[in-house]
C-alpha positions, -999 to +999 in steps of 0.1 A: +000+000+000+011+034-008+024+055+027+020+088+027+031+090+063+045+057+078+045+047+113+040+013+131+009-008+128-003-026+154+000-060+158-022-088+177-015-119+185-021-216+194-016-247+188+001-259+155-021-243+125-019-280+107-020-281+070-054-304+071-071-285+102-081-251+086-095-272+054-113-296+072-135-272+098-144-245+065-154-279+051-173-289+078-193-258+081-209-264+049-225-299+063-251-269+080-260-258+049-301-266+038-313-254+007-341-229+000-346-210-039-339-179-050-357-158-074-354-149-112-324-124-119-326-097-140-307-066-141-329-037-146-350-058-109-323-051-087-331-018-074-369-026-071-368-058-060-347-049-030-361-015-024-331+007-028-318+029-053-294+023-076-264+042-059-268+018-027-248-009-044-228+018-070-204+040-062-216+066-086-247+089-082-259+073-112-256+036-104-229+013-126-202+005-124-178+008-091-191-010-063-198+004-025-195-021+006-225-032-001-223-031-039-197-059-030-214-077-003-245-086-032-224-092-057-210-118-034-236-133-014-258-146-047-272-111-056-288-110-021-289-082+013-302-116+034-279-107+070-267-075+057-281-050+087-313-067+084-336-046+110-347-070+138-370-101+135-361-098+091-347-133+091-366-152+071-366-189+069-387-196+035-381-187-001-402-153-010-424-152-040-412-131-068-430-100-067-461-095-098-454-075-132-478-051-118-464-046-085-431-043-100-444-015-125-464+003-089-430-002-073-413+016-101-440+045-108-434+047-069-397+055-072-402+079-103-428+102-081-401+099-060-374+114-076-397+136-092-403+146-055-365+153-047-356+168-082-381+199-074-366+200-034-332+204-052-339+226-076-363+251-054-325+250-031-307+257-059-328+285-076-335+265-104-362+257-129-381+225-122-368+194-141-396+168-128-397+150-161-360+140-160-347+113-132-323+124-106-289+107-098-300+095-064-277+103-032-244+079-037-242+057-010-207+048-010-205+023+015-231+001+038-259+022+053-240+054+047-257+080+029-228+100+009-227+138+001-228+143-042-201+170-040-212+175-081-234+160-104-210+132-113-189+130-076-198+111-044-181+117-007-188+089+020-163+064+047-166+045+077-150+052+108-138+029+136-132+041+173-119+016+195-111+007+235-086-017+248-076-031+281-051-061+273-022-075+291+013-063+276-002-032+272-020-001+289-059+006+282-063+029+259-089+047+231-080+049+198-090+062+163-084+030+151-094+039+114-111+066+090-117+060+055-133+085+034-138+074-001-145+098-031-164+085-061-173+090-097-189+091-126-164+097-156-192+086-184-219+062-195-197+031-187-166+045-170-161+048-132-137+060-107-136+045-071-107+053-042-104+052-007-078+068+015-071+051+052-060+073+082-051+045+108-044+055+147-050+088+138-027+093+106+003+109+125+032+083+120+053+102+149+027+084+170+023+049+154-001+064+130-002+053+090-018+072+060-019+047+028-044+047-002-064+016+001-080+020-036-075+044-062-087+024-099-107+032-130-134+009-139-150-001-171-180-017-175-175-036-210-210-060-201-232-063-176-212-093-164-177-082-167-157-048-160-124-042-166-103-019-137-071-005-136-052+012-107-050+003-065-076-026-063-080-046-032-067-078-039-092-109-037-074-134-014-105-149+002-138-132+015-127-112+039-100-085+021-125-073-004-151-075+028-133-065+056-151-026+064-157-025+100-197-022+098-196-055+076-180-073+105-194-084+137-158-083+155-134-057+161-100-073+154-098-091+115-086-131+121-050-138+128-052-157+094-061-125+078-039-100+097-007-123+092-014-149+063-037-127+041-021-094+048-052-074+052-057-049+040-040-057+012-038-036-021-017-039-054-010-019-079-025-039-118-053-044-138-080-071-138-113-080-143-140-084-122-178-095-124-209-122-114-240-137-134-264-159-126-259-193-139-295-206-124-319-192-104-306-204-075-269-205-081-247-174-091-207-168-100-184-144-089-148-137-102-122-114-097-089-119-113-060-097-115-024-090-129-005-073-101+032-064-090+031-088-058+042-092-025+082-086-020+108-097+005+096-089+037+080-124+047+092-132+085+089-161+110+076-133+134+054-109+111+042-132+083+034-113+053+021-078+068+057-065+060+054-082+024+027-057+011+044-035-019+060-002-003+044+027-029+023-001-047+051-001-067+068-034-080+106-046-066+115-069-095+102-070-132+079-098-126+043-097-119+021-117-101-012-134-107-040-134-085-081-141-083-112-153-065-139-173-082-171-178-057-202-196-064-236-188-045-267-218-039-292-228-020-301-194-011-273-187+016-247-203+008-218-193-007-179-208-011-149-193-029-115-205-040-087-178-042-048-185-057-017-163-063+011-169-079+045-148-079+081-138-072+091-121-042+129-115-043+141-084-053+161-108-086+126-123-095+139-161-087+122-169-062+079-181-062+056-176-038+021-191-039-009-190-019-042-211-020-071-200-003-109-210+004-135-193+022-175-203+031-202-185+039-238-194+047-263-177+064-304-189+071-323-165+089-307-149+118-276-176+118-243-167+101-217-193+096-182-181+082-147-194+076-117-192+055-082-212+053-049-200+038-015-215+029+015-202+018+045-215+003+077-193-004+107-204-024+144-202-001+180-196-010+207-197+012+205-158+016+169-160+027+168-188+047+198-168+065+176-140+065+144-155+086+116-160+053+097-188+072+095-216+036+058-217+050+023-205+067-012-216+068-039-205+090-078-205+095-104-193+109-143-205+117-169-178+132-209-182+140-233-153+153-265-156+154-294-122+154-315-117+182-329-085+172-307-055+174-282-081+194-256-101+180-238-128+198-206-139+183-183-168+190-148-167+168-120-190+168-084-186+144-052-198+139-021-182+123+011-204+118+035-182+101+068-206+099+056-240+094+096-249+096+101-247+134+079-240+169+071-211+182+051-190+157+019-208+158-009-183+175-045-186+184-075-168+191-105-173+209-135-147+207-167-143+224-184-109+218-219-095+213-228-063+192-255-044+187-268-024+161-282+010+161-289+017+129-283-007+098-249+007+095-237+019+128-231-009+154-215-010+192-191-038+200-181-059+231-157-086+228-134-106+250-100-121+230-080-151+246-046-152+227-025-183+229+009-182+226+009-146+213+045-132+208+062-113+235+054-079+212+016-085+207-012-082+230-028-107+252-060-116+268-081-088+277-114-069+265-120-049+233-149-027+224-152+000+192-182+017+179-179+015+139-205+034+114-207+045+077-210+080+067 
């Protein structure tokens, strides 16, 4: 990731993270799964048959094209808002019946007196002529819940913010302005968008630990309605979580130790890619994201797994480029699973590979949410960087359930990291009970409790963590 200002992230902190383990329990999660149908998929239905305008999903005004948090979060859970800041008691347990064509077209002549509505409030603030026969961009909503401010007719402002409180051992209690990430969005024409995202983390100043970096910064094209092309800072799509990981999508504070130390999240690269999702039955759906990149560089370590390994400047250290991608498939209505693989050099020569296979699963019915994801990593040695401390190995895993009880959310969370597979002593884990609760659909409180096994002697132990985390 790019650093404007650098400082020094903070870290957290098992038993032996065994090759077999992770696999097996996101495996065994699926066993849960039951089946119940979806409806027909079309298009031009999304924004009436969920309600919501087109800009909820896209980051433009106009709808199209980039993706918002929740933009992402349909695209991946089968074209579907099921467990996304559902109000309470919205779980539902049975398929729903597809809506009429008349109550589609009273849905739609609904949403056009609408706009009709807010073009005339806009223009009587603006001094204008009325304009009621022509639709109106509706407010972007660039992330979750959050309602944006158009700075212009083509530009969107929004973010999320994340405020935290810790009192762990190996450390003193303390608040912190754990992160705030405005994103600007835009409409550059009829089928070209521009999406980025700038993260302050502990407050931005790096005299004090604190860490500017762009997060995303990418032009987007939208060649079909199944397939855009992007260019630029794109979050890489290792698993579920990296592309998903805002703090109002989550029901925890603290990401997995898989995904703080095996998938370096948040992790972004410099490249271009494609990216998309259609529906291959009315019950089942693909997603796919796949991307040519710089890559990770030579900072793996026994101690830090990959964090260090993200590209300083999104900028590449060798003249070879990786390869990287996510293909998911929704069914059954709540289910969805995802394989993920890179492939790359790391050394600054460009000899040496590194490759990384992932899968994640998520299913959800009604108020339950099961989740889990698995990662391993294999990196290529000479003498020099065996010397050096690159562990030739890491896996890790982790499995998660919560389960809505109106605005109430309990949560029980378990991970592993290993991040040198070679010797003992580097194998973390994590144990998580918590319970949340949800203001709004985007603005939550959380109260957790973290027991950390064998965490290092520089990363935090057991103790209680709590944040308050909202889109904007």
């Amino acid at each position: 990731m790019r650093r404007i200002s650098k400082g020094v992230r903070a870290r957290e902190g098992g038993p032996r993270a065994g090759g077999w383990v992770g696999p097996a329990l996101v495996i065994a999660l699926g066993c849960l799964a039951a089946a119940h149908p979806k409806g027909a998929w079309a298009l031009p239905e999304y924004s009436v048959r969920e309600g919501k305008p087109c800009a909820y999903c896209h980051a433009s005004p106009d709808g199209g094209g980039a993706l918002t948090g929740a933009g992402r979060y349909y695209e991946q859970n089968g074209h579907s808002l099921s467990g996304l800041g559902q109000p309470p008691g919205s779980g539902r347990q049975g398929p729903e019946a597809p809506p009429s064509l008349e109550e589609l077209r009273t849905r739609m002549e609904e949403l056009r007196r609408q706009m009709d509505a807010l073009q005339k409030q806009l223009d009587a603030a603006a001094g204008q002529p009325g304009r009621g026969d022509q639709p109106v961009p509706a407010a972007a909503i660039p992330a979750t819940g959050g309602r944006g401010v158009p700075t212009g007719p083509r530009t969107a402002l929004g973010g999320y913010s994340e405020f935290t409180f810790r009192a762990q051992r190996r450390g003193h209690s303390t608040f912190d302005q754990l992160r705030l990430v405005p994103r600007i969005s835009s409409r550059l024409g009829k089928q070209l968008f521009f999406n980025s995202e700038v993260e302050f983390e502990h407050g931005g100043n790096a005299e004090t630990g604190g860490e500017v970096s762009v997060e995303q910064a990418y032009v987007e094209y939208l060649a079909l309605p199944s397939l855009s092309l992007r260019a630029g800072a794109v979050l890489v799509p290792f698993n579920r979580l990296n592309v998903l990981h805002d703090g109002p999508l989550r029901e925890l504070t603290d990401r997995p130790l898989v995904d703080q130390l095996v998938v370096p999240t948040t992790w972004t690269e410099s490249g271009v890619g494609v990216s998309g999702s259609a529906r291959l039955r009315p019950s089942v759906g693909l997603n796919y994201q796949a991307y040519v990149v710089n890559g990770l560089h030579g900072r793996a370590s026994s101690g830090k797994g990959l964090r260090e390994a993200r590209p300083e400047g999104l900028q590449d250290n060798n003249g070879s480029k990786a390869l990287v991608g996510r293909l998911g498939v929704t069914a059954l209505g709540g289910l969805e699973v995802g394989v993920s693989g890179y492939r790359g050099r790391w050394n600054d020569a460009g000899t040496l590979p590194l490759s990384m296979l992932g899968a994640d699963l998520t299913y959800r019915r009604g108020p339950l949410t099961l989740m889990g994801e698995w990662a391993r990593v294999s990196l290529a040695r000479d003498g020099a960087a065996a010397a050096a401390g690159v562990p030739p190995g890491m896996n890790g895993y982790y499995v998660q359930a919560s389960y809505r009880l109106g605005p109430w959310t309990p949560v029980v969370h378990y991970s592993q990291a290993n991040t040198d597979t070679s010797q003992p002593g580097f194998q973390r884990s994590r144990t998580v009970l918590g319970v949340n609760r949800r203001l709004t659909e985007s603005f939550l409180f959380k109260l957790e409790y973290q027991w950390n096994r064998r965490a290092l002697p520089d990363e935090l132990g057991n103790g209680l963590v709590s944040s308050i985390t909202h889109y904007f």
